[in-house]
C-alpha positions in Angstrom: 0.0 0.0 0.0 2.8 2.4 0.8 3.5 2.4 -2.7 0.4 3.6 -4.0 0.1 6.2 -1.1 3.4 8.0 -0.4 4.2 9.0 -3.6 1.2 10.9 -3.9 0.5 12.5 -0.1 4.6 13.5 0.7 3.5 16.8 -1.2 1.0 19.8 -0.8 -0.3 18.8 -4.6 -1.0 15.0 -3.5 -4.9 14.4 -2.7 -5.9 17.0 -6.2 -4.0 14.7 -8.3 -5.4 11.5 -6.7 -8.4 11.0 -8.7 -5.9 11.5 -11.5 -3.7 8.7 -10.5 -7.3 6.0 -10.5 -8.0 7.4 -13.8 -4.9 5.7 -15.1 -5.1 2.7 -12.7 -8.7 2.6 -14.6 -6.9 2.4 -17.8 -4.7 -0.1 -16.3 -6.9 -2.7 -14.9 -9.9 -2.1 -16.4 -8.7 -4.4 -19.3 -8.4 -7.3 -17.7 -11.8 -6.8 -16.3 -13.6 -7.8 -19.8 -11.6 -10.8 -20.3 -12.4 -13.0 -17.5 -11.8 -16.2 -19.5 -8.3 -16.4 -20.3 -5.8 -18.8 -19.2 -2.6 -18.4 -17.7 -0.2 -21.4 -17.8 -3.2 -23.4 -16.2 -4.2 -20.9 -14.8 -8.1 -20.1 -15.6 -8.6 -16.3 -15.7 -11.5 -16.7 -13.6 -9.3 -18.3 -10.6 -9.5 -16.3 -7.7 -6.3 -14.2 -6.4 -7.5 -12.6 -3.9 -10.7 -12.0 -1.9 -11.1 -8.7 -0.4 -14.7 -8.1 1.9 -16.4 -10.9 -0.3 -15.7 -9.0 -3.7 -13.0 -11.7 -5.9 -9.8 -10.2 -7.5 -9.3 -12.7 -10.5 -6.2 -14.0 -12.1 -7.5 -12.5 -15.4 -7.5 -8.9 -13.8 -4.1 -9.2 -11.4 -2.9 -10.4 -15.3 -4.1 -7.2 -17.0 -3.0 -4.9 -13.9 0.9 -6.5 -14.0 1.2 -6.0 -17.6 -0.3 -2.9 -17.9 2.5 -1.9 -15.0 4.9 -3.2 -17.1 3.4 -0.9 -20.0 3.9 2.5 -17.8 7.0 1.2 -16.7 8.6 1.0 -20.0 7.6 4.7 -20.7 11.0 5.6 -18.7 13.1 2.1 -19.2 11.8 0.8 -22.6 14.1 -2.1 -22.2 12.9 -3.6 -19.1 11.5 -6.6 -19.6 8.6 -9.1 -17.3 11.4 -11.3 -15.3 13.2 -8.0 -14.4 10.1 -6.1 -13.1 9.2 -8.8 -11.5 12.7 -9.0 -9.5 12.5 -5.7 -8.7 9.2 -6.0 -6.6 6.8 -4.9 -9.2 4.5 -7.9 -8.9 4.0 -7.7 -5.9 3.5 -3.6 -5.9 1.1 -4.1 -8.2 -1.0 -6.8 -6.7 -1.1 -4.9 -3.6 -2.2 -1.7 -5.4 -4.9 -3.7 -6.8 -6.0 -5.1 -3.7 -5.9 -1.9 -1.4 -8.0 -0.8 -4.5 -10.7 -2.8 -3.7 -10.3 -2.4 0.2 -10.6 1.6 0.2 -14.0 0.8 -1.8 -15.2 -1.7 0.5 -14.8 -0.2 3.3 -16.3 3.2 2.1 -19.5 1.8 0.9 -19.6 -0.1 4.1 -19.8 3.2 6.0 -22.2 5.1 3.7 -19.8 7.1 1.6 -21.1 7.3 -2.3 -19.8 9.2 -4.8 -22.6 10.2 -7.2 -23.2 10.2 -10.6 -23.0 14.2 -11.3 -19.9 14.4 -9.4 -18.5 11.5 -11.5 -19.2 13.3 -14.6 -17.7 16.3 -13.7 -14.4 14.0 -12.8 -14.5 12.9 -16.2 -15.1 16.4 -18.0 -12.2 17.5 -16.9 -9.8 14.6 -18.1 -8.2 16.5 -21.4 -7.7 13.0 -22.9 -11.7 13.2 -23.3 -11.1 16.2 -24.6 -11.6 17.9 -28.7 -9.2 20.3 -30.5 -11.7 23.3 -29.4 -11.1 22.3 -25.3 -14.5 20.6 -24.6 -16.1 17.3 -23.4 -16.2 15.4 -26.9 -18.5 12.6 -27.0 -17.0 10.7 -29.5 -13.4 11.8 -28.7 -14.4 10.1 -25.0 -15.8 6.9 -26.8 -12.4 6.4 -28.7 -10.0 7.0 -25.8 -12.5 4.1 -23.7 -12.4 1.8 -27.3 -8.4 2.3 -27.6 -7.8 1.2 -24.0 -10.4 -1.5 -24.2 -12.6 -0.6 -21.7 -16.5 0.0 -20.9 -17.8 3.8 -19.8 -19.0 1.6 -16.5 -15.8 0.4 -15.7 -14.0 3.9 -15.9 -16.5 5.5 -14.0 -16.2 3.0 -11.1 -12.8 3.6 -10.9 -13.0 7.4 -10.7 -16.1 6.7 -7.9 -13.0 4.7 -6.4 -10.9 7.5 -6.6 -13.2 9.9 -4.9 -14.2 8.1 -2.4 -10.7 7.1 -1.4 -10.2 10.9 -1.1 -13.0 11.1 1.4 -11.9 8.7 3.6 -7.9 9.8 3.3 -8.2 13.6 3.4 -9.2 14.0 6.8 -6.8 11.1 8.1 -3.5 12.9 6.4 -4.3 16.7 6.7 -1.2 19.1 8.1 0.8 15.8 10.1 3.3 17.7 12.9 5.7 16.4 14.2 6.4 16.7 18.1 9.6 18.8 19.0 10.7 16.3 21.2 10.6 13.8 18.4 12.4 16.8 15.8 15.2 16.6 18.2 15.6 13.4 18.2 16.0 13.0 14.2 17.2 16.8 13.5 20.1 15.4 15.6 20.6 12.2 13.3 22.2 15.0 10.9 24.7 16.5 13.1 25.3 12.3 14.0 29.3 11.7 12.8 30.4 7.8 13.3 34.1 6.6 12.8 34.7 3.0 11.7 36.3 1.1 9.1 34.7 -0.6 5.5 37.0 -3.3 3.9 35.9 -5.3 0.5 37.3 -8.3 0.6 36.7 -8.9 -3.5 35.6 -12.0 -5.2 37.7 -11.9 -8.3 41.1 -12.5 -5.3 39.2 -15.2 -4.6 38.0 -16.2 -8.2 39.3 -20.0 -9.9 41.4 -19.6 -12.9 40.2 -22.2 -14.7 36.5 -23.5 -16.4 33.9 -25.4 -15.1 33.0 -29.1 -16.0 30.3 -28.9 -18.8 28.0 -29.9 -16.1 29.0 -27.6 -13.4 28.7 -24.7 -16.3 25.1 -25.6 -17.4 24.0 -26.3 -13.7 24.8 -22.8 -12.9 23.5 -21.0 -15.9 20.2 -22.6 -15.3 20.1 -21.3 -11.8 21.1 -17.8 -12.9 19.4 -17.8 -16.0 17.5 -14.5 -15.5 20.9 -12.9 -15.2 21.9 -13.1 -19.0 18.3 -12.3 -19.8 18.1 -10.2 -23.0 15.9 -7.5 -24.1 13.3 -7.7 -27.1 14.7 -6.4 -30.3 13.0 -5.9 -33.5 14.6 -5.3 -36.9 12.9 -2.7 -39.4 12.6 -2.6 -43.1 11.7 0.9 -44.3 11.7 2.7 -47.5 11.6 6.7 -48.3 9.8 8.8 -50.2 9.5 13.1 -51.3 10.5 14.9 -53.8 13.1 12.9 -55.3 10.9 9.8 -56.1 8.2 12.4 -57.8 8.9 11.8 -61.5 6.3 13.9 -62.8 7.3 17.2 -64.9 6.0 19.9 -62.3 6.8 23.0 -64.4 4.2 25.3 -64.5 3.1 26.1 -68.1 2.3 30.3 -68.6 -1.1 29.9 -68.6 -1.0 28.7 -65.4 1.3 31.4 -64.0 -1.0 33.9 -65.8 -3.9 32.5 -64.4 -2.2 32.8 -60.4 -1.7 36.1 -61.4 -4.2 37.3 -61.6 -6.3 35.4 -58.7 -3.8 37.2 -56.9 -3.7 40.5 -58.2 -4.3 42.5 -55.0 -1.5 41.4 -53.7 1.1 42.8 -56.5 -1.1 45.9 -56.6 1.0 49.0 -55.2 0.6 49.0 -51.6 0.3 51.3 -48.9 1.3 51.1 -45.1 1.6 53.4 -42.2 2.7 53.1 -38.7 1.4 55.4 -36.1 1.6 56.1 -32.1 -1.9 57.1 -30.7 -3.9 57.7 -27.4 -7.4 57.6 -26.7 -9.4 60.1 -24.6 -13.2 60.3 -23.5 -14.6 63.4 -25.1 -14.2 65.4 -28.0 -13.4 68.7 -26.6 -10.5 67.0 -24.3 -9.1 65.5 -27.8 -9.2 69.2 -29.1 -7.5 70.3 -26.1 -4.6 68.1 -26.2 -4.3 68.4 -30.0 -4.0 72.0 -29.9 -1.7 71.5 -27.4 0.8 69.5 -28.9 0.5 71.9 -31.6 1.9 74.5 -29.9 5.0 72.8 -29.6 4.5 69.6 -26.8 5.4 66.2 -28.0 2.3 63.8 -28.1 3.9 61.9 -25.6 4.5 64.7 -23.1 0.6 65.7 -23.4 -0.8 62.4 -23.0 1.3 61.8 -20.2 0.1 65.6 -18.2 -3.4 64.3 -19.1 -3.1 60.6 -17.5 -3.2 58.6 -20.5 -0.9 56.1 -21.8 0.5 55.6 -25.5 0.7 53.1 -27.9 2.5 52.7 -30.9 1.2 50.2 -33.7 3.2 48.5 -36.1 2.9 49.2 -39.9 -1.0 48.2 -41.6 -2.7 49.2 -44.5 -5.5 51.0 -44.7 -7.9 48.3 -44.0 -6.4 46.3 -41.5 -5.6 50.4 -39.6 -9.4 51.0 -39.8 -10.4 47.3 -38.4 -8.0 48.1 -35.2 -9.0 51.5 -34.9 -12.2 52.8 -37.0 -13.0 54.0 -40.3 -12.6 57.7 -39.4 -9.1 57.2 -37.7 -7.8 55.2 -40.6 -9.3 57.6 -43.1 -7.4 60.2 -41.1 -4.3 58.7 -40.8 -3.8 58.1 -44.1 -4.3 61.1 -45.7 -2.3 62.9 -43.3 1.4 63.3 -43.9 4.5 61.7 -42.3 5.2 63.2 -38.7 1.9 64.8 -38.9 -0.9 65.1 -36.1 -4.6 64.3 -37.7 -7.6 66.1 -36.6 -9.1 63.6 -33.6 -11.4 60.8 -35.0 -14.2 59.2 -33.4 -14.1 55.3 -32.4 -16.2 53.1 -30.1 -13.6 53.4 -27.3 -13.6 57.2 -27.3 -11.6 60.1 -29.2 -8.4 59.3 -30.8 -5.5 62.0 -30.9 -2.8 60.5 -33.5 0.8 60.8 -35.0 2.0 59.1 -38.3 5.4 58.2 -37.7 6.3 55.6 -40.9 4.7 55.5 -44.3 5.8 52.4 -46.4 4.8 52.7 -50.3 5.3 49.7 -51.9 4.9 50.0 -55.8 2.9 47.5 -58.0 4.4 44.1 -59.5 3.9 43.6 -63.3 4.1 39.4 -64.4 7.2 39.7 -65.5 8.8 40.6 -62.0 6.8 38.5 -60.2 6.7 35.3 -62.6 9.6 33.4 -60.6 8.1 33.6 -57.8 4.4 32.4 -58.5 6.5 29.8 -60.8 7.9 28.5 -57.0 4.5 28.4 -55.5 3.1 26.4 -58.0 5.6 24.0 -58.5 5.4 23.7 -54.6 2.0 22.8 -54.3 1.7 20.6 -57.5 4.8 18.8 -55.5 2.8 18.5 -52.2 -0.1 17.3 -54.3 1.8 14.6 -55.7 3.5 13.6 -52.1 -0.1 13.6 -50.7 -1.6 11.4 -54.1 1.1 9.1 -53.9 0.8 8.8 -50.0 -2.2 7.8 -50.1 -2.1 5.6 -53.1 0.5 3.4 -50.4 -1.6 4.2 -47.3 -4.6 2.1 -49.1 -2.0 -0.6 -50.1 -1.0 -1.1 -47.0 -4.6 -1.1 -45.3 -5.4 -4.0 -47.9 -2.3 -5.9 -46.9 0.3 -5.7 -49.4 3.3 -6.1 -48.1 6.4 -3.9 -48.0 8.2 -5.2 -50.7 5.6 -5.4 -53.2 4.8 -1.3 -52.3 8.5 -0.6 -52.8 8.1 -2.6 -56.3 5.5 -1.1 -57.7 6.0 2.8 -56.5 10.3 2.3 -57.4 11.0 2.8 -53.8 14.7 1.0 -52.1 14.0 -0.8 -49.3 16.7 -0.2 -46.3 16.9 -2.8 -43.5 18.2 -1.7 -39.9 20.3 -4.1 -37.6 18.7 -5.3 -34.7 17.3 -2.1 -32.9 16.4 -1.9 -29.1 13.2 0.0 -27.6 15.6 2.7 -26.4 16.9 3.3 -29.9 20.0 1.9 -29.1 21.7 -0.9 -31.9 21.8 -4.3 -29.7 25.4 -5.6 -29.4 26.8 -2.4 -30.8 27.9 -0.3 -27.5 27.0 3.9 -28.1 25.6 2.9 -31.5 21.8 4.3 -31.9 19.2 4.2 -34.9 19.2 6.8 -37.5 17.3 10.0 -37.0 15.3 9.3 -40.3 14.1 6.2 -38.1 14.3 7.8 -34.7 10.5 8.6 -35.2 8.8 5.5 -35.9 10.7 4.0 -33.3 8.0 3.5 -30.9 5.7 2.6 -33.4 7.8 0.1 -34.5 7.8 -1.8 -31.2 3.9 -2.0 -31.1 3.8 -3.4 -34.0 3.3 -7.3 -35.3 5.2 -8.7 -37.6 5.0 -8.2 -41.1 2.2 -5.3 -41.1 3.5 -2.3 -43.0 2.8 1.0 -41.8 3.1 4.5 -43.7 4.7 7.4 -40.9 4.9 11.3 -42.3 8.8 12.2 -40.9 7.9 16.1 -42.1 4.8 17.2 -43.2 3.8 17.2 -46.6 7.4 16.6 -47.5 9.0 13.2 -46.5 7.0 9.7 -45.7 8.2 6.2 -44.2 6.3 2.8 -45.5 7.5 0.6 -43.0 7.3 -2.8 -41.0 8.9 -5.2 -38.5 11.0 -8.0 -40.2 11.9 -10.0 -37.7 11.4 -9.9 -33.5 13.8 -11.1 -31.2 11.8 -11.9 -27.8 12.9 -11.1 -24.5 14.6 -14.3 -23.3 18.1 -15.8 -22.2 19.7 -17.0 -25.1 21.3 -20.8 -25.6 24.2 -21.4 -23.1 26.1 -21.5 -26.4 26.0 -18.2 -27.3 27.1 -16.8 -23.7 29.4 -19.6 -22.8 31.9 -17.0 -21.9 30.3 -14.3 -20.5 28.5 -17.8 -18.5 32.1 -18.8 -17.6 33.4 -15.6 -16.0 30.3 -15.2 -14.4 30.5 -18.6 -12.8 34.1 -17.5 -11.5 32.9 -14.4 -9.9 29.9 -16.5 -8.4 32.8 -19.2 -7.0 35.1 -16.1 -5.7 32.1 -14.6 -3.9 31.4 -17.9 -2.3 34.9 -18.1 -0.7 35.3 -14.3 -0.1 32.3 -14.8 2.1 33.7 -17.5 4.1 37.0 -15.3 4.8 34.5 -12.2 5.5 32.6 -15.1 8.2 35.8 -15.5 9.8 37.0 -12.0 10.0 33.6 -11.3 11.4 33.6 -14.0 14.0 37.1 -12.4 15.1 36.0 -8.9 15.5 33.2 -10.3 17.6 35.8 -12.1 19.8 37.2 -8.4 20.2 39.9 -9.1 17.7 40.7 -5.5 15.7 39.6 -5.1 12.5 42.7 -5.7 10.5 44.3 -8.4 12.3 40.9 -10.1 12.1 41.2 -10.2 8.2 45.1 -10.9 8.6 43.8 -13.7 10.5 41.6 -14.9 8.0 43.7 -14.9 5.0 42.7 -12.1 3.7 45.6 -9.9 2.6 44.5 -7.9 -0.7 41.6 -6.0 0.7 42.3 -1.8 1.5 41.0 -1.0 4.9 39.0 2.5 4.6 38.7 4.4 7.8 35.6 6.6 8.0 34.8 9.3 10.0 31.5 11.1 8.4 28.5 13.0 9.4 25.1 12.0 8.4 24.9 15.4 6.9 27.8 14.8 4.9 27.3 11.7 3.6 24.0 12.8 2.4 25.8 16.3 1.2 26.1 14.7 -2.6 22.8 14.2 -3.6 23.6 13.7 -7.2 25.4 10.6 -6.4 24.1 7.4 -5.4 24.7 6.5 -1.7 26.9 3.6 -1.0 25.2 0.6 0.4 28.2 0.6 2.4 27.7 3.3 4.3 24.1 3.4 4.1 24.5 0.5 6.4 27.3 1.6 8.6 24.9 4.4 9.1 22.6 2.2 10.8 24.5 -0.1 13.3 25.1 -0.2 16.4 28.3 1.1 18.0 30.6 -1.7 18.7 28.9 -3.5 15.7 30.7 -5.1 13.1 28.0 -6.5 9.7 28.5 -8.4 6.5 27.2 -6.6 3.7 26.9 -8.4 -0.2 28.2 -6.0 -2.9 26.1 -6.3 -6.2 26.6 -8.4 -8.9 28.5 -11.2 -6.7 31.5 -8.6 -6.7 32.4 -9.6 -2.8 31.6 -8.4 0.5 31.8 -5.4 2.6 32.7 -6.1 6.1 32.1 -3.1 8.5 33.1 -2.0 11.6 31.4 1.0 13.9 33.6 2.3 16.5 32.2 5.5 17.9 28.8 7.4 17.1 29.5 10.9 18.4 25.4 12.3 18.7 24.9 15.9 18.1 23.2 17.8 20.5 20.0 20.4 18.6 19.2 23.7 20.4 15.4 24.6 19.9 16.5 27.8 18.0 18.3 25.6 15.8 17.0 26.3 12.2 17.9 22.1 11.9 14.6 21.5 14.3 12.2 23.0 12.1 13.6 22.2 8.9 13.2 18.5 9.8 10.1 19.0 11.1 8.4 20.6 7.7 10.1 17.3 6.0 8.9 14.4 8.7 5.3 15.6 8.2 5.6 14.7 4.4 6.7 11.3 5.2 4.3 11.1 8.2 1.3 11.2 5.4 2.7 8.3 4.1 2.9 6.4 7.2 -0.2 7.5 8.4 -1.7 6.1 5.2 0.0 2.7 5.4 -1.1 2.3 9.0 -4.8 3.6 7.3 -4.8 0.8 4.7 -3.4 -2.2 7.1 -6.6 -0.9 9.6 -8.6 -0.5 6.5 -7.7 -3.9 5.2 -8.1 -6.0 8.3 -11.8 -4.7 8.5 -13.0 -5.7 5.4 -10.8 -8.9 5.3 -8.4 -9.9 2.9 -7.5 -13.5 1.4 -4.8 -13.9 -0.8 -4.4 -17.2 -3.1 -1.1 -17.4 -2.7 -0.8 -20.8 -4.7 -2.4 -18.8 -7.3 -0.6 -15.6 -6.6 2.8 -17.8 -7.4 1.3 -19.2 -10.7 0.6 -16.5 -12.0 4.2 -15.1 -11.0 5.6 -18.1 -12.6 3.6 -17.1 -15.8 4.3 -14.4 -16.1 8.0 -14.4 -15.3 8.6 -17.3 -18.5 9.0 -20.2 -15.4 6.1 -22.1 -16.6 
């Protein structure tokens, strides 16, 4: 539950943005909610997961909910795949968000809380995916968004009833949280904490055999660490260009045509006037005459409209009409027959009297054919080119819709068909380290990776200038490839898994000794142990939290939370060894209650006390209702889903 909540109470903008969050989780589950007859390596859809106050979670929806997780997951790593979000706790995130789901529903119908129709509409007016170009509710722009996620109006609008009822029940739990000073001592002190101890790695690859593994030995170990040489999908693309340069057709206009543009267009190689002017406006005619006569007699407009309280504007160069639409007839009339630098006579508007200057007049002579033919020449080839992009486009758009394949498009239309090398869903070129697609491809990219097999597609790269027709030729599924073709990345992982095992067993001892009181290096000494660097700390918490652009070391994350006198056995990642670490001293830092530290730490406890509040909430909330979890089916489904079975 803590995962669902405390990302979205530990700020001020939390609870608005709830109902939000169960629209997507609507999106998400609701899927899996109209497909309740699927099986799941044995698994029927219709088993039970989980039973939360009498209402049944099936295997068909936890299915939906895990893979639609996997789906928003792989909007910010598109390389992830199943096995690894599974590893890294998402299944069980999920299925927890799902059930707490149901809980916070349960238990608010069960104490009269109902969110109603109206105030479900107006939660779903204001989702802008429901929205049209113009800004409003659409209809049909609603029904399309519910068709393209797969889902029913009913199910989306329990989910957003969900969503506001779990606000109604968790908004007066979690509002303003304080922290007691007492308790802001005690953590505002944490940062001032500085401990002094020593961190040794005593490494695997000292420890690592030089030679290989028995066939047997090799296999049995890849097996067991199968997931760990798991690699990502990757999908190759065939793809073939067109624009201009595949338009055959002669695109020269002939004269008539030129002619013809002409003289549709006449108006605008007609000789042209335009004038720029800086203005005021005031309220009555007789205060326009004033000021006028005053800026006759030698004030600058600017000067007068300022004694009088009004501000100026000056407005960029328009012809006549375009000066009378912003202004009126009467002031444009005015302005134009007045001369450069000159003052007009005020005019009448609807806002009031205006007093005006002319400050630029541009005069633009008129254009005969035969200085303007290049240019109309260009247009028109232009837009006979765009016309034959757009033809041809969608000559191959209807090919494609019909099923022909790529290759016979390319054929027909002349087109070369280019083939990528195995691309991932990042962009990047598998196997090829700092190697990434093409920017011509770049776009279709995740397109490309929705796709199935063999189904051409027809992308527009710029608009009304360059087009894709592309497809997928051949996709490489996310699995652990044949011990074969990783037999040596298999073998020197099998020697760092053999080192870690005996750098563990000389950590054990040195471990055992520093508990018998034996110093830290001596104990290690003792051990056999005579490559590893002994690193003396001596830190505060506030400066080992100083870099927060780094990641923290587990290391001292841990040392960080011992026990003075401790010594612990911490596993590096990636079977790389193992830290041992010793804690001398933990020096405590003492927090006056002027200290700026106290209330600092208080403002950022009460975000995380939202969250804790809300786990505590949910545990209550689920024990009430009741919660059963399948876990024989729970751990099929994991199975499934994770390639075991």
């Amino acid at each position: 539950m803590i995962s669902l909540f405390r990302n979205f109470f530990q700020s001020k903008i939390g609870l608005p943005i709830f109902i939000g969050f169960l629209v997507i989780v609507a999106l998400a589950f609701a899927s899996a909610d109209i497909s309740g007859s699927s099986t799941f390596g044995g698994l029927s859809g219709s088993d039970k997961i989980a039973s939360v106050g009498g209402e049944t979670i099936s295997a068909s929806e936890a299915n939906g909910a895990i893979n639609n997780a996997l789906s928003r997951q792989r909007q910010q790593n598109p390389t992830i795949t199943m096995p690894q979000f599974i590893a890294e706790g998402g299944y069980e995130a999920e299925l927890s968000v799902l059930i707490d789901r149901y809980a916070l529903g349960r238990f608010a119908k069960d104490y009269g809380l109902r969110a109603g129709d109206n105030l479900v509409n107006s939660e779903i007016l204001q989702i802008p995916a429901f929205r049209s170009l113009t800004g409003d509710f659409d209809p049909q722009t609603y029904q399309l968004a519910l068709q393209r996620q797969g889902i029913s109006d009913a199910i989306l609008r329990k989910d957003i009833g969900d969503g506001l009822l779990a606000q109604q029940i968790l908004r007066p739990a979690l509002g303003a949280p304080r922290l007691p000073k007492a308790a802001a001592k005690h953590y505002a002190s944490l940062a001032l904490e500085r401990r002094r101890g020593q961190i040794a790695l005593i490494s695997s690859v000292a420890y690592a055999p030089e030679g290989d593994p028995s066939d047997e030995a090799l296999t049995a170990f890849y097996e067991e660490s199968r997931s760990n040489f798991i690699l990502p999908e990757r999908r190759t693309l065939r793809f073939a260009r067109f624009g201009a340069e595949t338009v055959t057709t002669d695109l020269t206009p002939n004269e008539a045509q030129i002619a013809a543009r002409f003289e549709r267009d006449a108006e605008v190689y007609a000789a042209q006037e335009r004038r720029a002017f800086t203005s005021f406006v005031v309220p009555t005619e007789e205060a326009a005459q004033a000021i006028t006569a005053r800026i006759r007699g030698g004030s600058s407009l600017e000067a007068a409209a300022a004694q009088a309280g009004f501000n100026v504007s000056q407005n960029e160069l328009r012809d006549r009409e375009q000066t009378g639409t912003a202004t009126s007839a009467a002031v444009g009339e005015a302005l134009f027959e007045a001369e450069q630098g000159a003052l007009i006579e005020p005019a009448r508007s609807a806002l009031g009297w205006y007093v005006a200057r002319v400050d630029e007049i541009e005069r633009t002579p008129a254009r005969g054919l035969g200085e303007v033919r290049s240019d109309i020449a260009d247009q028109l080839q232009a837009e006979m080119l765009a016309a034959e992009l757009a033809e041809l486009s969608s000559q191959i758009e209807e090919m494609v819709d019909t099923g022909t394949s790529l290759t016979d498009v390319a054929q027909q239309f002349g087109l070369q068909v280019d083939v990528t090398p195995d691309l991932l869903a990042n962009g990047q070129v598998f196997g090829s380290l700092g190697q990434t697609v093409t920017p011509q491809v770049r776009p279709i990219l995740d397109t490309a990776f929705q796709m199935e097999e063999g189904n051409p597609q027809l992308a527009e790269i710029v608009p009304g200038a360059q087009f894709l027709v592309f497809d997928v030729s051949d996709i490489t599924e996310s699995a652990a490839p044949p011990l074969a073709e990783v037999r040596d990345a298999a073998i020197s992982a099998w020697r760092i898994s053999e080192g870690s095992k005996e750098a563990k067993k000389v950590a054990e001892a040195a471990l055992e000794a520093i508990g018998a009181g034996t110093p830290i290096a001596q104990a290690l000494s003792d051990a056999g142990d005579s490559a590893s660097q002994l690193e003396q700390v001596d830190l505060t918490r506030a400066e080992l939290l100083a870099n927060t652009n780094q990641r923290l070391p587990s290391s001292l994350v841990l040392m960080f939370s011992m026990a003075q006198g401790s010594a612990k056995l911490l596993e590096n990642q990636g079977d790389l060894g193992w830290f041992l670490i010793n804690l001398d001293e933990i020096v405590v830092g003492e927090v006056a209650d002027d200290n700026p530290v106290l209330l600092q730490t208080q403002q950022q406890i009460a975000a995380a006390l939202s969250g804790e509040y809300a786990e505590q909430l949910s545990a209550s909330i689920r024990e009430e209702v009741g919660v059963e979890r399948n876990e024989e089916a729970i751990e099929a489904l994991r199975r499934t889903l994770s390639g075991e079975s």
